[in-house]
N, C-alpha and C positions, 0 to 999 in steps of 0.2 A: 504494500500500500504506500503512497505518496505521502510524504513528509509534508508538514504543515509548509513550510516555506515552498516546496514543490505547487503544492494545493493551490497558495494566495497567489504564485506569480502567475498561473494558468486562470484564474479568474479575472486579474488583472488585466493578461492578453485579452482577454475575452470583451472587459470593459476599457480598457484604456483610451482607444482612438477618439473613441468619443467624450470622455472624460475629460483630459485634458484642455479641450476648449471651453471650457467653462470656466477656469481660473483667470482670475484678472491678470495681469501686469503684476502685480505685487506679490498677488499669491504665487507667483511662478518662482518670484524671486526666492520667495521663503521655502520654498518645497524645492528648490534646488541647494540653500543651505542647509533642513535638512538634510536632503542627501549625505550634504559633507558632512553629516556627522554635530553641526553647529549648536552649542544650546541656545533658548530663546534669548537670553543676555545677549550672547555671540552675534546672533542676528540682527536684533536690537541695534548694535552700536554697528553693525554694515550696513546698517539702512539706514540707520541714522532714525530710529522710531523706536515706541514706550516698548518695552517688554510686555506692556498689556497689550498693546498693537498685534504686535508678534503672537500671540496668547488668541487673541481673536481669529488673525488671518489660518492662525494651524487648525483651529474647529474649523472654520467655514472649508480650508484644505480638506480635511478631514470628512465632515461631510459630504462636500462636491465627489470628492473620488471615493465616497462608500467605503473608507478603509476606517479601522477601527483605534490607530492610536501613530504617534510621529516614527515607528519602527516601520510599518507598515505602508505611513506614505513614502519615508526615506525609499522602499525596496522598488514603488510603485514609480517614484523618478528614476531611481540606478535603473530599469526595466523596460523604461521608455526614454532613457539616454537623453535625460534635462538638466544635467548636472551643468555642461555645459552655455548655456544660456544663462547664466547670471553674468558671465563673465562679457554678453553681448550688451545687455541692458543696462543701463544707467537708471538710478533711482526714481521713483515714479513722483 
């Protein structure tokens, strides 16, 4: 049987293409530091915004893409290869 991380990245495939466009500009930003591992502090001061900020954008993150906690979206960017794009955008 498939291992939980097996399970969520094939559900992901499943839901992703479309998923992704629903995030703003900002939520991108933050679900690609995610990704990197960032905590919300961390993000906070790359973005130049409250750690409540951050704290908001990761539910509404979290929501949008149906995943259940900032592990899950981290997996759901490394998966559809957005890590990249912060490094494109400039602060919103």
């Amino acid at each position: 049987e498939p291992d939980i991380v097996t399970k969520l990245i094939a559900r992901m495939r499943d839901d992703g293409n479309q998923a992704i466009h629903v995030l703003s500009r900002r939520e991108l930003q933050v679900l690609d530091l995610l990704a990197l591992g960032k905590t919300s502090r961390d993000i906070a001061g790359t973005l130049f915004i409250s750690e409540r900020t951050v704290k908001f954008h990761v539910s509404s993150i979290l929501d949008k893409l149906n995943v259940r906690n900032r592990t899950e979206a981290a997996l759901y960017a490394k998966q559809h290869d957005h890590k990249e794009r912060i490094l494109h955008s400039k602060h919103a």
